[in-house]
C-alpha angles and dihedrals in degrees: 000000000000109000127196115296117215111208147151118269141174109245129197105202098181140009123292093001120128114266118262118216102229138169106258129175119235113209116212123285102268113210122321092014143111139209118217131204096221109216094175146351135203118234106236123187075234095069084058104038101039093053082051112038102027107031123182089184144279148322092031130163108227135197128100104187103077134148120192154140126269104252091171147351135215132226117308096007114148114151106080128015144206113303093018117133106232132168123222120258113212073187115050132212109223099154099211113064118095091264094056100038088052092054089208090105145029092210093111109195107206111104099011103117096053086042081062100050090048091250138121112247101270088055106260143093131247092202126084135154131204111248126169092335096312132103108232120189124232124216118239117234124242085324102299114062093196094176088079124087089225119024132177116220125169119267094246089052087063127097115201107223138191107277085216086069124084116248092208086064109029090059087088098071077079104095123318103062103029081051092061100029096041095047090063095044099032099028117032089011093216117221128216117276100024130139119240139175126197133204121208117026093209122124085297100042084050098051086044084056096050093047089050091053088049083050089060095239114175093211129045120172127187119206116199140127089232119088099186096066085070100094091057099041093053089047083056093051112276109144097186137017136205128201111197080205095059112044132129117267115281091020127109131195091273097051096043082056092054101042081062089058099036154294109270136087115295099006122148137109136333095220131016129187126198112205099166113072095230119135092212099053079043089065096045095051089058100050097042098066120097123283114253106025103008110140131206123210118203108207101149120084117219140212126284118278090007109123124196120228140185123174104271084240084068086061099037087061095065100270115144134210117210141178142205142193120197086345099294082287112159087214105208093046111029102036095066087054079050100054084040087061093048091056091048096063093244098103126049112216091142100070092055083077120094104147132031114186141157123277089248087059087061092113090052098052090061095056088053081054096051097037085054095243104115117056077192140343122211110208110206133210114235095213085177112201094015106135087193091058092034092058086052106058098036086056083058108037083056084065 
C-alpha cells in the first residue's frame, strides 16, 4: 500500500510572492488517481498570470507542464501502472461527459468544478506542510502542480507517452506548443494552400507557425514588435513578418496584413491566431482575415473584466470569431500521437527550449519570461540517488 512521500516543492503563500522551495508531504493517490514522480516542468506565462489573476487561494503548488514517472496508483485505476511516462493534463479526458461523447470538443467537464477550487474530486488536497506546529493543506494547480517532486492528478488528467521520449523535453507537450499546433489542426482545422497570419511569436506563436507550415499554408506571417524573434520564427516556417512599430506611414497592422494577400477590397487572410491575450490585437487579428470565410482563433487569454469588441458590419460580412483551449487536443488520446511524432522527427519540441535549470531557480526562469529571453525554461526535479531518474536521464544524455 502506497504511504505518504515527503518531498521538495516550489510554493506560492500569497498572491503575486516568489515561490519558496519547501519540504511538503504527498499523501497516496485515492480512487481513480494517480501520484507522479515529476522529473521536469515547463515554465508557462500562465504559471505566473492564473495564480494572479485567477486565484483559488494560498499556499498552491504551481506548475501544468510536467513530464514524470507513475510512482503509485489509486483504486480502479486502470488506465496507466506503475513505471509508465505520462504527461499531466490541466484538461482531462474522461470519454463519457457530454463534451467528450460529442467529440466536438476536448473541454471535458468532469472535474472541473473542484479543478477550479485546487482540490482533488472528492474535495481535498494531497498536499500539506508542517508550519508552527500545524499541518496546513496546499491547493493543487489546474490539476497538475509540476513544480513538486511527487503530484497526485486524477487518472483521467494523465496522458500515457512513449518511454523512448525525454521527459525533460516532452513536458512541454503540456500545454505551449500542443495549444498553438494543435489550434490550427483540432480547431480550425487549416487546409493546404491557405493563407495565415500569427500574433505573438512567443512558444505558442511559434507552435501555431509550425502547424501552419505542416498545413502547407503559402503564406505565414508572423506579427510581433520584436524584430529579433524573426530568425527563429522563419526556421519554423514564417514566410513574412509584420511589426505594428515599424509601417509605413498611413498603414496600420490590418492593412499591412491585406496588402500581403492583395490589393482589392476585403482581402486578408484566410486564418489568424492570437497568442498573446491582448484585447487590442484581439481585435486585429479579427479584422484582418479575409472577407467572406476568414476565420479568427482566440488562443490568449486576457486579463480579468477586459472584454474584446469589433463593429457588427465586420461580422455581417462572414468573419468568424473563434476560440481554443489547449489547442482543441483531446489529451489522453491525441498527446501520445503528438510525442510519437516528436520522436519521429516530425515535431520540434527541442528547440522551445532555451533555458534548463534547477527547481530552486524557479524564480529565475520567470524573469527570463518577462525580460523576453527564454522562448521557454524547463525547470527540472533533482531526485538525487533515484536509479529510476538516474536511467532516464543517462539513456538521453548518450543522444
Amino acid at each position: 500500500m502506497a504511504q505518504p512521500i515527503t518531498c521538495r516543492a516550489a510554493l506560492m503563500w500569497e498572491n503575486g510572492a516568489d515561490l519558496v522551495v519547501e519540504t511538503i508531504q504527498v499523501a497516496p493517490p485515492r480512487a481513480g488517481e494517480v501520484r507522479i514522480k515529476i522529473l521536469a516542468s515547463g515554465v508557462c506565462h500562465t504559471d505566473w498570470s492564473e495564480p494572479r489573476n485567477y486565484p483559488a487561494g494560498f499556499p498552491v503548488i504551481l506548475g501544468h507542464e510536467g513530464g514524470g514517472i507513475v510512482e503509485s496508483v489509486g483504486e480502479g485505476v486502470t488506465n496507466v501502472e506503475v513505471g509508465d511516462h505520462v504527461i499531466p493534463l490541466y484538461i482531462p479526458e474522461c470519454r463519457d461527459c457530454v463534451y467528450c461523447l460529442s467529440q466536438k470538443s476536448n473541454l471535458c467537464g468532469k472535474i472541473r468544478t473542484t479543478q477550479g477550487k485546487g482540490v482533488m474530486p472528492d474535495g481535498t488536497s494531497r498536499f500539506s506542510i508542517e508550519k508552527d506546529g500545524k499541518t496546513v493543506p496546499i491547493l493543487h494547480f489546474m490539476g497538475c502542480s509540476t513544480f513538486s517532486e511527487y503530484t497526485v492528478c486524477a487518472a483521467i488528467s494523465v496522458a500515457k507517452v512513449p518511454k523512448s521520449a525525454p521527459l525533460e523535453k516532452v513536458c512541454l507537450l503540456g500545454c505551449g506548443i500542443t495549444t498553438g499546433y494543435g489550434a490550427v489542426h483540432n480547431t480550425m482545422k487549416v487546409e493546404c494552400g491557405s493563407t495565415a497570419a500569427v500574433f505573438g511569436l512567443g512558444g505558442v506563436g511559434l507552435a501555431a507557425i509550425m502547424g501552419l507550415k505542416e498545413a502547407g499554408c503559402s503564406k505565414i506571417i508572423g506579427v510581433d514588435i520584436n524584430p529579433d524573434k524573426v530568425p527563429l520564427a522563419e526556421k519554423f516556417g514564417m514566410t513574412h513578418f509584420v511589426n505594428p512599430k515599424e509601417l509605413k506611414e498611413g498603414q496600420d497592422t490590418v492593412g499591412a496584413i491585406a496588402a500581403l494577400i492583395g490589393d482589392y477590397a476585403g482581402a486578408g487572410v484566410d486564418y489568424s491566431f492570437e497568442c498573446i491575450g491582448n484585447v487590442n490585437t484581439m481585435r486585429q487579428a479579427f479584422e484582418c482575415v479575409h472577407k467572406g470565410w476568414g476565420q479568427s482563433c482566440v488562443i490568449g487569454v486576457g486579463p480579468p473584466g477586459q472584454e474584446i469588441s469589433t463593429r457588427p458590419f465586420q461580422v455581417v460580412i462572414g468573419k468568424a470569431w473563434r476560440g481554443t483551449a489547449f489547442g482543441g487536443t483531446r489529451g489522453r488520446t491525441q498527446l501520445p500521437q503528438y510525442v510519437q511524432k516528436y520522436l519521429d522527427g516530425t515535431l520540434k519540441v527541442d528547440e522551445f527550449v532555451t533555458f534548463t535549470l534547477p527547481i530552486d531557480k524557479v524564480n529565475e526562469a520567470f524573469h527570463l519570461m518577462h525580460e523576453g529571453k527564454a522562448l521557454r525554461s524547463v525547470v527540472v526535479h533533482e531526485h538525487k540517488g533515484d536509479e529510476e531518474v538516474a536511467a532516464h536521464r543517462a539513456q538521453h544524455a548518450k543522444k
